[in-house]
ZAKEZA-873891 format. One record per atom (N, C-alpha, C, O): residue number from 0; chain; atom name; z negated, x negated, y. Coordinates in nm, 2 decimals, padded with zeros to 4 digits. Last residue first. Example, Ala and Ser with C-alpha at 12.3 -4.5 7.8 and 13.67 -1.06 7.14 Angstrom:
BEGIN
+------+-------+------+--------+--------+--------+
: resi : chain : name :     pz :     px :     py :
+------+-------+------+--------+--------+--------+
:    1 :     A :    N : -00.71 : -01.28 : -00.22 :
:    1 :     A :   CA : -00.71 : -01.37 : -00.11 :
:    1 :     A :    C : -00.79 : -01.29 :  00.00 :
:    1 :     A :    O : -00.80 : -01.34 :  00.11 :
:    0 :     A :    N : -00.78 : -01.32 : -00.57 :
:    0 :     A :   CA : -00.78 : -01.23 : -00.45 :
:    0 :     A :    C : -00.78 : -01.32 : -00.33 :
:    0 :     A :    O : -00.85 : -01.42 : -00.33 :
+------+-------+------+--------+--------+--------+
***
This chain:
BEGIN
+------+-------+------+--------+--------+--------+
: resi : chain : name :     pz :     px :     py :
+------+-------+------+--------+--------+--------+
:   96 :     A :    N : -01.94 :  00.76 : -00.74 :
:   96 :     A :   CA : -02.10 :  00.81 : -00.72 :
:   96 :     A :    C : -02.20 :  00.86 : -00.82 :
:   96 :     A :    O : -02.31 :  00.89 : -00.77 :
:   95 :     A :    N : -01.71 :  00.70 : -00.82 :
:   95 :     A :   CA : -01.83 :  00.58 : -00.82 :
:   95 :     A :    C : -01.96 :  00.68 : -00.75 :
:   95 :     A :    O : -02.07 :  00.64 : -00.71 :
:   94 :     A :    N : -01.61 :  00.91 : -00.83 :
:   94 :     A :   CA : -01.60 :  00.87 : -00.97 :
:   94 :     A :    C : -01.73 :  00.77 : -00.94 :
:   94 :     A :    O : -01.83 :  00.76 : -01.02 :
:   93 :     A :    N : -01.51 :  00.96 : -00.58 :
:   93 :     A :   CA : -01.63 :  01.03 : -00.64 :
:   93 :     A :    C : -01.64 :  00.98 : -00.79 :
:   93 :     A :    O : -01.72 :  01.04 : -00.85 :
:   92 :     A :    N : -01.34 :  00.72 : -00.56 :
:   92 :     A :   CA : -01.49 :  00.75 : -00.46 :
:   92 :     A :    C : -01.58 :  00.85 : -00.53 :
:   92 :     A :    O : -01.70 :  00.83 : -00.54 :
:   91 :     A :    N : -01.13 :  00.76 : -00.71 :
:   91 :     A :   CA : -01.23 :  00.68 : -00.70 :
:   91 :     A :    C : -01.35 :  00.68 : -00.67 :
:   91 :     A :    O : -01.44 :  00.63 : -00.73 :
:   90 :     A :    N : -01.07 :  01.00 : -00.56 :
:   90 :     A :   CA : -01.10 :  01.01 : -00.64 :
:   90 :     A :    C : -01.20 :  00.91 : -00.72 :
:   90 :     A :    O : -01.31 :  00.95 : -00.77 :
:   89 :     A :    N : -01.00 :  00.88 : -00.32 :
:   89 :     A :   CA : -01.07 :  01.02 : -00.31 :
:   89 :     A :    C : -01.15 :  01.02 : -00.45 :
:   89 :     A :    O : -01.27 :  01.03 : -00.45 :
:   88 :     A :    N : -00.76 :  00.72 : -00.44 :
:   88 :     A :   CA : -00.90 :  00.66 : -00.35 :
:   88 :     A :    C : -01.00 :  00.82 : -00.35 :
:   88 :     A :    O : -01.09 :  00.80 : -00.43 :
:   87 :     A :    N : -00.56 :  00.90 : -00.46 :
:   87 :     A :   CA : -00.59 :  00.84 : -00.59 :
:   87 :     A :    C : -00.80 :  00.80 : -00.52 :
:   87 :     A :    O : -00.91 :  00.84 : -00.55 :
:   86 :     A :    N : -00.54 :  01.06 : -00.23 :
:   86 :     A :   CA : -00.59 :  01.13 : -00.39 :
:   86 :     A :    C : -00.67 :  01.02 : -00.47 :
:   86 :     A :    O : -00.78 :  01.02 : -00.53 :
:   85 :     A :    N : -00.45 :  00.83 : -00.12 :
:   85 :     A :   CA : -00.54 :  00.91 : -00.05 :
:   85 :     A :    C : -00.63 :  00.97 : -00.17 :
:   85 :     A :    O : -00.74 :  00.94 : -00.20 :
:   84 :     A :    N : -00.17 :  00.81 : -00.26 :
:   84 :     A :   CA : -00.32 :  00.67 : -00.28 :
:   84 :     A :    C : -00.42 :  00.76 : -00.19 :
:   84 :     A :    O : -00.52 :  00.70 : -00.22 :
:   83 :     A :    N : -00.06 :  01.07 : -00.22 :
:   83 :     A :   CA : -00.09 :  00.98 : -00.31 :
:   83 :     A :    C : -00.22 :  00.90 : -00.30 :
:   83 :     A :    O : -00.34 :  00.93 : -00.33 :
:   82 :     A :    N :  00.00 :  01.07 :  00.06 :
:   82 :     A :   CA : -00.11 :  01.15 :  00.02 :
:   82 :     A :    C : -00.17 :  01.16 : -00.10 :
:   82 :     A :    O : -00.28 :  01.21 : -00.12 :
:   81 :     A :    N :  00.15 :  00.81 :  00.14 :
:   81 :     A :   CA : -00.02 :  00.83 :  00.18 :
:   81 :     A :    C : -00.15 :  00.95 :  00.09 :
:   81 :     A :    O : -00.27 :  00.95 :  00.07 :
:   80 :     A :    N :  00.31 :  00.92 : -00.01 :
:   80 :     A :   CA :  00.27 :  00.83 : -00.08 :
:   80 :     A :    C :  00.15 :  00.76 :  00.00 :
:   80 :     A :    O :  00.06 :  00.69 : -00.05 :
:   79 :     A :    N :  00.42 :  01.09 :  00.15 :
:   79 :     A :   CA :  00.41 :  01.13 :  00.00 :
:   79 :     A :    C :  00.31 :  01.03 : -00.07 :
:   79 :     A :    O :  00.24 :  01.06 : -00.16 :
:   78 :     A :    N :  00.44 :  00.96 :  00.36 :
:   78 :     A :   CA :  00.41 :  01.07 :  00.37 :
:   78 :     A :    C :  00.34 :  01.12 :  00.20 :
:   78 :     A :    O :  00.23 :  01.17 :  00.16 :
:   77 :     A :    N :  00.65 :  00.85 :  00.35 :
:   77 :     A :   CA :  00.53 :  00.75 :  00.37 :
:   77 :     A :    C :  00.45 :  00.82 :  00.35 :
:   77 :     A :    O :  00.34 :  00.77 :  00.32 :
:   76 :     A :    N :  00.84 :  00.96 :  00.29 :
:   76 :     A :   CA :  00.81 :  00.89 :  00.14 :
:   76 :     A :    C :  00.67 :  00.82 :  00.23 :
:   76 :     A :    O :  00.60 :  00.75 :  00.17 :
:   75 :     A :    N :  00.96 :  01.12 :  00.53 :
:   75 :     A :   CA :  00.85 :  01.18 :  00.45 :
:   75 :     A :    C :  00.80 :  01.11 :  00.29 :
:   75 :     A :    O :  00.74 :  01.17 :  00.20 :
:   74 :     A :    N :  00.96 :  00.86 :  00.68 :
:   74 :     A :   CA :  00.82 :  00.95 :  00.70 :
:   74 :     A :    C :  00.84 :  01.04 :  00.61 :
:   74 :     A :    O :  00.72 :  01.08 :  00.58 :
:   73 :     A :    N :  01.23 :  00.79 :  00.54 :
:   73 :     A :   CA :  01.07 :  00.70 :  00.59 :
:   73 :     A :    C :  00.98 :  00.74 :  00.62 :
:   73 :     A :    O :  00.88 :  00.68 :  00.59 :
:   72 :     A :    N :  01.40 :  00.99 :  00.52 :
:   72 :     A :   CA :  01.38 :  00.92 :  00.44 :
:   72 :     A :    C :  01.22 :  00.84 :  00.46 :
:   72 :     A :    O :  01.13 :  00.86 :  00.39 :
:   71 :     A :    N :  01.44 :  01.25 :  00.72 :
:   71 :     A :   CA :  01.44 :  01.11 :  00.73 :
:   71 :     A :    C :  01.38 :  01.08 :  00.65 :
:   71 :     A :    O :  01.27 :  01.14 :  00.66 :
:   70 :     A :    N :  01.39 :  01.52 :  00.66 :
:   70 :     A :   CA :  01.51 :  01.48 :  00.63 :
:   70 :     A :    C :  01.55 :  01.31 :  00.65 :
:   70 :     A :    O :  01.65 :  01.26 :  00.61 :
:   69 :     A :    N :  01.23 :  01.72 :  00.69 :
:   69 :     A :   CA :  01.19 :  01.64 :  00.61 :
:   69 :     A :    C :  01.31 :  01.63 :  00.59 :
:   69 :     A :    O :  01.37 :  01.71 :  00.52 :
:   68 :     A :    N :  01.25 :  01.80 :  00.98 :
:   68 :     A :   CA :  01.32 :  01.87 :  00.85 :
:   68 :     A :    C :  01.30 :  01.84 :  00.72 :
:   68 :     A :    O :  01.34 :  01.92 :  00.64 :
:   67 :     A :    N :  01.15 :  01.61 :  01.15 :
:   67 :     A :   CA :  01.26 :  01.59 :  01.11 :
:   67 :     A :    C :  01.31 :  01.67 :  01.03 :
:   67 :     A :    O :  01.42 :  01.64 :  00.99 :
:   66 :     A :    N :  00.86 :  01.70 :  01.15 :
:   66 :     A :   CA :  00.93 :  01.71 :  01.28 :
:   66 :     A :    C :  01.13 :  01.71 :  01.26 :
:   66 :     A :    O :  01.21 :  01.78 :  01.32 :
:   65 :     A :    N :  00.78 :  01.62 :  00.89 :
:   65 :     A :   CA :  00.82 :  01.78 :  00.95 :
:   65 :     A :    C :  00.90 :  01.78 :  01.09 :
:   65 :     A :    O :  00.99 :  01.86 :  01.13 :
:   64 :     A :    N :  00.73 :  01.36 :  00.95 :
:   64 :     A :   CA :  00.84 :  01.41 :  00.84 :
:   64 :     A :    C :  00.90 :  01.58 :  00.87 :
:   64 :     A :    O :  01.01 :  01.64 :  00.86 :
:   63 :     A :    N :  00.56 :  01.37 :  01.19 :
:   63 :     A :   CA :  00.66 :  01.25 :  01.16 :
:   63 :     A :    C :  00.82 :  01.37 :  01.06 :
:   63 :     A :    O :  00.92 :  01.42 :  01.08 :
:   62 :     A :    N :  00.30 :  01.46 :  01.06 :
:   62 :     A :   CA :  00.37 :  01.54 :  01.17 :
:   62 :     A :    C :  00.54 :  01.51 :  01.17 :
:   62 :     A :    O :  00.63 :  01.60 :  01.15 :
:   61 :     A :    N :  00.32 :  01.24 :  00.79 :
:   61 :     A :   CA :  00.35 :  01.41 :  00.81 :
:   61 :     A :    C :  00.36 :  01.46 :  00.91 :
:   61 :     A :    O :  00.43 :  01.56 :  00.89 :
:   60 :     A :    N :  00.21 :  01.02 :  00.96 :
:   60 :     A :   CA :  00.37 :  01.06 :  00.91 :
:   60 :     A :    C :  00.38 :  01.18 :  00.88 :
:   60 :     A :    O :  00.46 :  01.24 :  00.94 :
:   59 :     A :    N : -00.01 :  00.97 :  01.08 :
:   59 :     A :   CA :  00.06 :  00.99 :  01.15 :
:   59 :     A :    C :  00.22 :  01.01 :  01.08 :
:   59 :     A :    O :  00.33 :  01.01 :  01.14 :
:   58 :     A :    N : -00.15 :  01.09 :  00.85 :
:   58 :     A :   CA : -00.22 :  01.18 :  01.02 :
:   58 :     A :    C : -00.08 :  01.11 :  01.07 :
:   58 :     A :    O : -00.01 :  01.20 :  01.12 :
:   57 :     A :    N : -00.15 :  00.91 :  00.70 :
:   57 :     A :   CA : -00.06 :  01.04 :  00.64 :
:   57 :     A :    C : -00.08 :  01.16 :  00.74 :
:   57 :     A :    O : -00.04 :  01.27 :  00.73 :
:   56 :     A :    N : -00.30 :  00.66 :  00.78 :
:   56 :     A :   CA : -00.12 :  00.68 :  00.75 :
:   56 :     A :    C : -00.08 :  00.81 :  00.77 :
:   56 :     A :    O :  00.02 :  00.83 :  00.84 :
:   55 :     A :    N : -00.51 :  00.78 :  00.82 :
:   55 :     A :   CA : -00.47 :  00.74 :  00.90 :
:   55 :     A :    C : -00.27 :  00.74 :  00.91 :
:   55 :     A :    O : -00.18 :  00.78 :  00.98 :
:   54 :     A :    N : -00.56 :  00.81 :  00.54 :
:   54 :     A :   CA : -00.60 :  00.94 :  00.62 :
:   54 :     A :    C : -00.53 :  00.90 :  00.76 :
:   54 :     A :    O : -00.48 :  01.00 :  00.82 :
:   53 :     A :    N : -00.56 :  00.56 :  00.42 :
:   53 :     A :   CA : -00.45 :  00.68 :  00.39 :
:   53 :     A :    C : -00.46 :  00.81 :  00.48 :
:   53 :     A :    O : -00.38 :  00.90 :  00.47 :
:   52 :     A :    N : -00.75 :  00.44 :  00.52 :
:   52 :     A :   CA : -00.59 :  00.40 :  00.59 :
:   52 :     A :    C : -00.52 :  00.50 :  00.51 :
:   52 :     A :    O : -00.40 :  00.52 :  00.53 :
:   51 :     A :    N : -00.93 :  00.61 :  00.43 :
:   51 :     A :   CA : -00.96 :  00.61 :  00.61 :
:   51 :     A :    C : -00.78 :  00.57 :  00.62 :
:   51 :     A :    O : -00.70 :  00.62 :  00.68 :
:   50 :     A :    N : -00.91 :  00.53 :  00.17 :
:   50 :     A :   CA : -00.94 :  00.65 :  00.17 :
:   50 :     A :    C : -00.91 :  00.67 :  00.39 :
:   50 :     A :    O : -00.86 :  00.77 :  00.44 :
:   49 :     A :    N : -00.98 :  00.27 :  00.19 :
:   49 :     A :   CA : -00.84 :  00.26 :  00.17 :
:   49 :     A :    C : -00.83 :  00.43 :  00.20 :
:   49 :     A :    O : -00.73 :  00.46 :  00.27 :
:   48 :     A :    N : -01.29 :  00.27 :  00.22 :
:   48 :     A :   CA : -01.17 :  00.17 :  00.35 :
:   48 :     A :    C : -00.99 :  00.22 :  00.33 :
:   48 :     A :    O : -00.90 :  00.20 :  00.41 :
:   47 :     A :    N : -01.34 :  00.38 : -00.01 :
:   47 :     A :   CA : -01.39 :  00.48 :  00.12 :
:   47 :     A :    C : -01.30 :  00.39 :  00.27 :
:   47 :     A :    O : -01.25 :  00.44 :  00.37 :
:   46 :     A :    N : -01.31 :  00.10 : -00.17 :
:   46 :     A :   CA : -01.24 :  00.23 : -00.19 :
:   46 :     A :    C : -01.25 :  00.35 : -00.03 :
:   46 :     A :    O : -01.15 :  00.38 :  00.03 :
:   45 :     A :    N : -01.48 : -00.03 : -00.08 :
:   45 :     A :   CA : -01.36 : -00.08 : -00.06 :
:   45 :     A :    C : -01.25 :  00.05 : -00.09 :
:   45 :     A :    O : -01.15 :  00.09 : -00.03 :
:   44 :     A :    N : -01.78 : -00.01 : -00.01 :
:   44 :     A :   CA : -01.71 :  00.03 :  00.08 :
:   44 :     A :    C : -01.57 :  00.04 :  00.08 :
:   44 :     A :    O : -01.51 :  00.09 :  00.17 :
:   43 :     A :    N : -01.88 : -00.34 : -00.14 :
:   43 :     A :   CA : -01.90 : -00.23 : -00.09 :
:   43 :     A :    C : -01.86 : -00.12 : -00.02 :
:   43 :     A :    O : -01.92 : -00.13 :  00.09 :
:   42 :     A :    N : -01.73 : -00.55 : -00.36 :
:   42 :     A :   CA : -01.77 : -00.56 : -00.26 :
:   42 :     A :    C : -01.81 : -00.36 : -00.21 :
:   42 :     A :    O : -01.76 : -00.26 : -00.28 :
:   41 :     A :    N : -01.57 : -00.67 : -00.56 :
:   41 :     A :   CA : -01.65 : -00.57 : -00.58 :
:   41 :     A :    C : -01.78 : -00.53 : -00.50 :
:   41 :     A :    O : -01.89 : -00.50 : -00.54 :
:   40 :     A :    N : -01.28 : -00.74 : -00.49 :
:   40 :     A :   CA : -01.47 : -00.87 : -00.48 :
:   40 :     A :    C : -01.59 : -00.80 : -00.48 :
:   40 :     A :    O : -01.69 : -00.83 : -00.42 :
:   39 :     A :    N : -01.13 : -00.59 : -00.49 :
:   39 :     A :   CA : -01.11 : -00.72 : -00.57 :
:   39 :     A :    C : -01.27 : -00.78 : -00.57 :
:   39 :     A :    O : -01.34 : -00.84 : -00.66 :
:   38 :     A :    N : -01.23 : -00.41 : -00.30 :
:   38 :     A :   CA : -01.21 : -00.34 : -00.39 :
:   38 :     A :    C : -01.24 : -00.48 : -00.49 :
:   38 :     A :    O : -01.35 : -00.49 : -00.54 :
:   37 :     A :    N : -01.21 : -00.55 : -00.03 :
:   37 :     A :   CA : -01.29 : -00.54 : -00.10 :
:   37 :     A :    C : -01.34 : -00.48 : -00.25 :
:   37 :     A :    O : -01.44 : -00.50 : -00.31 :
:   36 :     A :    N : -00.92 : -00.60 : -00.07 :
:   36 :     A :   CA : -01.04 : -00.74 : -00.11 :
:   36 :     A :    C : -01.18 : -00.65 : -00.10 :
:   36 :     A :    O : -01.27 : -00.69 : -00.18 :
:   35 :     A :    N : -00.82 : -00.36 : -00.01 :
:   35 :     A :   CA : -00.82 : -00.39 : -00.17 :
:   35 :     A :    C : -00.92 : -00.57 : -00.19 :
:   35 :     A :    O : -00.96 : -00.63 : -00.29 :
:   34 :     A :    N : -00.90 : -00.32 :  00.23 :
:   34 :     A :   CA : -00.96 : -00.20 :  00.13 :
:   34 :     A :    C : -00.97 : -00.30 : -00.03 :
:   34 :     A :    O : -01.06 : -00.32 : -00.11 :
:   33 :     A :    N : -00.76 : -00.49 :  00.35 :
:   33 :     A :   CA : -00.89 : -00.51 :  00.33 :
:   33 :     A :    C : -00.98 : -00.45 :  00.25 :
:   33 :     A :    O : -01.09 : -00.49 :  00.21 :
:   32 :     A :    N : -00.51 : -00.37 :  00.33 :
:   32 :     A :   CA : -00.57 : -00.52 :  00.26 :
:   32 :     A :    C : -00.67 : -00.57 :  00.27 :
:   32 :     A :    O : -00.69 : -00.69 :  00.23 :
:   31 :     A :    N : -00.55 : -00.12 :  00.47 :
:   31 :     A :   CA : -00.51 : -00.10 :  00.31 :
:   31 :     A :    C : -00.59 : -00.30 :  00.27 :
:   31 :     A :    O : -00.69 : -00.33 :  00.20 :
:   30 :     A :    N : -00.62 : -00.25 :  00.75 :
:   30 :     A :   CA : -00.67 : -00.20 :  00.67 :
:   30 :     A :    C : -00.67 : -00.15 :  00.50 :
:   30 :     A :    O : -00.77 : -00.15 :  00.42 :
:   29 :     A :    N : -00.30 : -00.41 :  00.74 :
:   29 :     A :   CA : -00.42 : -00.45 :  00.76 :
:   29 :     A :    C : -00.57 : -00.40 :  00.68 :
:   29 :     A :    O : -00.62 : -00.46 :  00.59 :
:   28 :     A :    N : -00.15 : -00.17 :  00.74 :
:   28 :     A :   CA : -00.14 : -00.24 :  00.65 :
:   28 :     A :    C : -00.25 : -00.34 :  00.61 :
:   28 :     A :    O : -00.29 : -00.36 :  00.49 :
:   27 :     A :    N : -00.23 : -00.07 :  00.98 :
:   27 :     A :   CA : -00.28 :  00.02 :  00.84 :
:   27 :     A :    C : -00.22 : -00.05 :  00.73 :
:   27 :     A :    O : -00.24 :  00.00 :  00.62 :
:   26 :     A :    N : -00.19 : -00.25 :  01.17 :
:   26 :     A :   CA : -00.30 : -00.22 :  01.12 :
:   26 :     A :    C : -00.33 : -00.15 :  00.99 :
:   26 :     A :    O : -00.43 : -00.17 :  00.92 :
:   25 :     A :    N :  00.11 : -00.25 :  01.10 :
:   25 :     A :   CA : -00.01 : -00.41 :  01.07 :
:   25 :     A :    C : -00.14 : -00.37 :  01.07 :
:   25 :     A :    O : -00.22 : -00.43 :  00.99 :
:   24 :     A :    N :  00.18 : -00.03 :  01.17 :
:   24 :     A :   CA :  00.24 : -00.05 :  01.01 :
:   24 :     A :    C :  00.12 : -00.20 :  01.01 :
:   24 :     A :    O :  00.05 : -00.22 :  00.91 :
:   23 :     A :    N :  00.12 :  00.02 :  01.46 :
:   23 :     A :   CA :  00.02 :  00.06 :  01.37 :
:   23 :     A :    C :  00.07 :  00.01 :  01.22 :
:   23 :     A :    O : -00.02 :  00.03 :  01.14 :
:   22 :     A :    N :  00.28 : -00.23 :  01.54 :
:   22 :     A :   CA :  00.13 : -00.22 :  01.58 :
:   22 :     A :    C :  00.07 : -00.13 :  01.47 :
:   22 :     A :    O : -00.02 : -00.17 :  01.39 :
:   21 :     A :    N :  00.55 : -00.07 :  01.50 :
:   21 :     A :   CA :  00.48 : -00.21 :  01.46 :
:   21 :     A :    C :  00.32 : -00.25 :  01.45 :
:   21 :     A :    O :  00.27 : -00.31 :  01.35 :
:   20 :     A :    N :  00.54 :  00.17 :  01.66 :
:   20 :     A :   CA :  00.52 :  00.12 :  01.51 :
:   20 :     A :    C :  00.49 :  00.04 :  01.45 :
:   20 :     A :    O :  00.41 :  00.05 :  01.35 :
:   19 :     A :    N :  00.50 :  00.05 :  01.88 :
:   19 :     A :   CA :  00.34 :  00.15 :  01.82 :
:   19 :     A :    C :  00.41 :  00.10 :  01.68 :
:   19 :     A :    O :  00.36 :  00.02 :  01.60 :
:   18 :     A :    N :  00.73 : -00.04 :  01.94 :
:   18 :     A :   CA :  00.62 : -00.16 :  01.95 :
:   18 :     A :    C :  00.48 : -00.07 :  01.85 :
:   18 :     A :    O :  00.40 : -00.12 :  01.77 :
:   17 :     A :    N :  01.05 : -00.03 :  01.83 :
:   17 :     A :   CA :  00.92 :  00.05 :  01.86 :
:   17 :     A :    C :  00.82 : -00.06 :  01.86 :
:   17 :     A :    O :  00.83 : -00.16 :  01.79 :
:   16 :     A :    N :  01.30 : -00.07 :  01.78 :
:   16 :     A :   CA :  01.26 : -00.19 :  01.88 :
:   16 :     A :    C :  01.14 : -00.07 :  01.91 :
:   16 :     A :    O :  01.14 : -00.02 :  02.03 :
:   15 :     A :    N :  01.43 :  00.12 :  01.56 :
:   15 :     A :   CA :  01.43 :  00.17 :  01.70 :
:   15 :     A :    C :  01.33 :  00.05 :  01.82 :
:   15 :     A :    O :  01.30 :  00.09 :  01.93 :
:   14 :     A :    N :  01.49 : -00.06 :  01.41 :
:   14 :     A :   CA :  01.54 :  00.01 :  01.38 :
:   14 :     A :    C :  01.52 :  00.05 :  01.52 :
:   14 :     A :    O :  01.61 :  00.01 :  01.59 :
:   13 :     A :    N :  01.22 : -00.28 :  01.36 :
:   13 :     A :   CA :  01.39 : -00.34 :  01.38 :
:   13 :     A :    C :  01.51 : -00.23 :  01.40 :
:   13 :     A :    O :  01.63 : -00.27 :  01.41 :
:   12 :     A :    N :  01.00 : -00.09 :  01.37 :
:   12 :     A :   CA :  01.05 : -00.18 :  01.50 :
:   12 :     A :    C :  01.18 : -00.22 :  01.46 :
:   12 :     A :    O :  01.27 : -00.21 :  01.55 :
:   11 :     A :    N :  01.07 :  00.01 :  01.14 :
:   11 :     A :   CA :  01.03 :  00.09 :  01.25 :
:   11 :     A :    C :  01.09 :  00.01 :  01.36 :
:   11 :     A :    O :  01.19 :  00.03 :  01.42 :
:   10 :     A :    N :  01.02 : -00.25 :  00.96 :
:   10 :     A :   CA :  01.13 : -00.14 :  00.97 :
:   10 :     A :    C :  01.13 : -00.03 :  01.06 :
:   10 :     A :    O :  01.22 :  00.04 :  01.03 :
:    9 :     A :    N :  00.74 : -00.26 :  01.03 :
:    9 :     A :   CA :  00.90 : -00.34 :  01.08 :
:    9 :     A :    C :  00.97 : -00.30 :  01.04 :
:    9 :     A :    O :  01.06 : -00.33 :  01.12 :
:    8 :     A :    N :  00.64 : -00.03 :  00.90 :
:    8 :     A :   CA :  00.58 : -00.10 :  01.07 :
:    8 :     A :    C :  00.72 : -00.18 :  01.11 :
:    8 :     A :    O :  00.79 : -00.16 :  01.20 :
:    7 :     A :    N :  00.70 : -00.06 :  00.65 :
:    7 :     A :   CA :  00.75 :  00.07 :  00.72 :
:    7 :     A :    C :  00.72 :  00.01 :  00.81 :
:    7 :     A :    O :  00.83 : -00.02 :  00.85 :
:    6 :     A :    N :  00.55 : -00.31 :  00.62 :
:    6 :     A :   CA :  00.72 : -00.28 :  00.58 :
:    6 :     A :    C :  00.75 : -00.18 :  00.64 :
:    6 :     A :    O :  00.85 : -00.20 :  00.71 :
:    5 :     A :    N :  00.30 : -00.23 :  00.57 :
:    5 :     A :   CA :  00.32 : -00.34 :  00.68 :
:    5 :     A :    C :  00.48 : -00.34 :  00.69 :
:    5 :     A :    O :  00.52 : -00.40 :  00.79 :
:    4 :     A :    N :  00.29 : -00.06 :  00.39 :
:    4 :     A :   CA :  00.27 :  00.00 :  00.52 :
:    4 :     A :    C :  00.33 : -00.08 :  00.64 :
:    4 :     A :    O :  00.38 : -00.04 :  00.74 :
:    3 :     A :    N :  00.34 : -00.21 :  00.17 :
:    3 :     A :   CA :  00.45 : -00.11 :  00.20 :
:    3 :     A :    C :  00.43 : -00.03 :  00.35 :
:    3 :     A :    O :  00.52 :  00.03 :  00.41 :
:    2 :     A :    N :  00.15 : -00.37 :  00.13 :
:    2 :     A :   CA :  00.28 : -00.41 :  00.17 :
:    2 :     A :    C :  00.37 : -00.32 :  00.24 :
:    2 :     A :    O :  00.45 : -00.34 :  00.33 :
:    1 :     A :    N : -00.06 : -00.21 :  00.10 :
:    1 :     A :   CA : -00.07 : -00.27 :  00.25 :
:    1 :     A :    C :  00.06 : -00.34 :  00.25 :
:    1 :     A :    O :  00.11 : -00.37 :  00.36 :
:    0 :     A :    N :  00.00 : -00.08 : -00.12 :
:    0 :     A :   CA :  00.00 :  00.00 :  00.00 :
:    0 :     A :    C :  00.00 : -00.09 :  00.13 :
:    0 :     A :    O :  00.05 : -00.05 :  00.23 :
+------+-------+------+--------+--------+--------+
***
């Protein structure tokens, strides 16, 4: 997820020279890669960190996807696949409690 977030971010900017996009594809790619060190270093919090960059992602691509008809390719697969690992991490989360 943090590859693929930080990939939609520059593919955003090389396509329309967007700066937000950019900006937010590194944060929420950012966040996702910190979710998963801490996930890797069975560290505290790592799951409930990826749960926030999927809530984050999928706040800003599903407006995104609908706006278009669900007809642009990029917001509605970021879309799908925020709401994906969102599920998946949700899940996690109650599993560790």
């Amino acid at each position: 997820m943090a590859g693929l977030s930080l990939a939609g971010g520059v593919a955003g900017f090389a396509r329309t020279r967007s700066i937000p996009s950019l900006v937010a594809g590194v944060a929420v790619g950012s966040l996702y890669g910190y979710a998963g060190y801490l996930v890797k270093e069975n560290k505290d919090y790592g799951h409930e960190t990826a749960v926030v960059a999927s809530a984050i992602l999928a706040g800003a691509m599903i407006p995104r996807a609908i706006k278009s008809g669900f007809k642009k390719p990029v917001p509605v697969t970021m879309s799908v696949v925020a709401l994906a690992a969102g599920g998946y991490y949700v899940k996690k989360v109650i599993d560790y409690m």
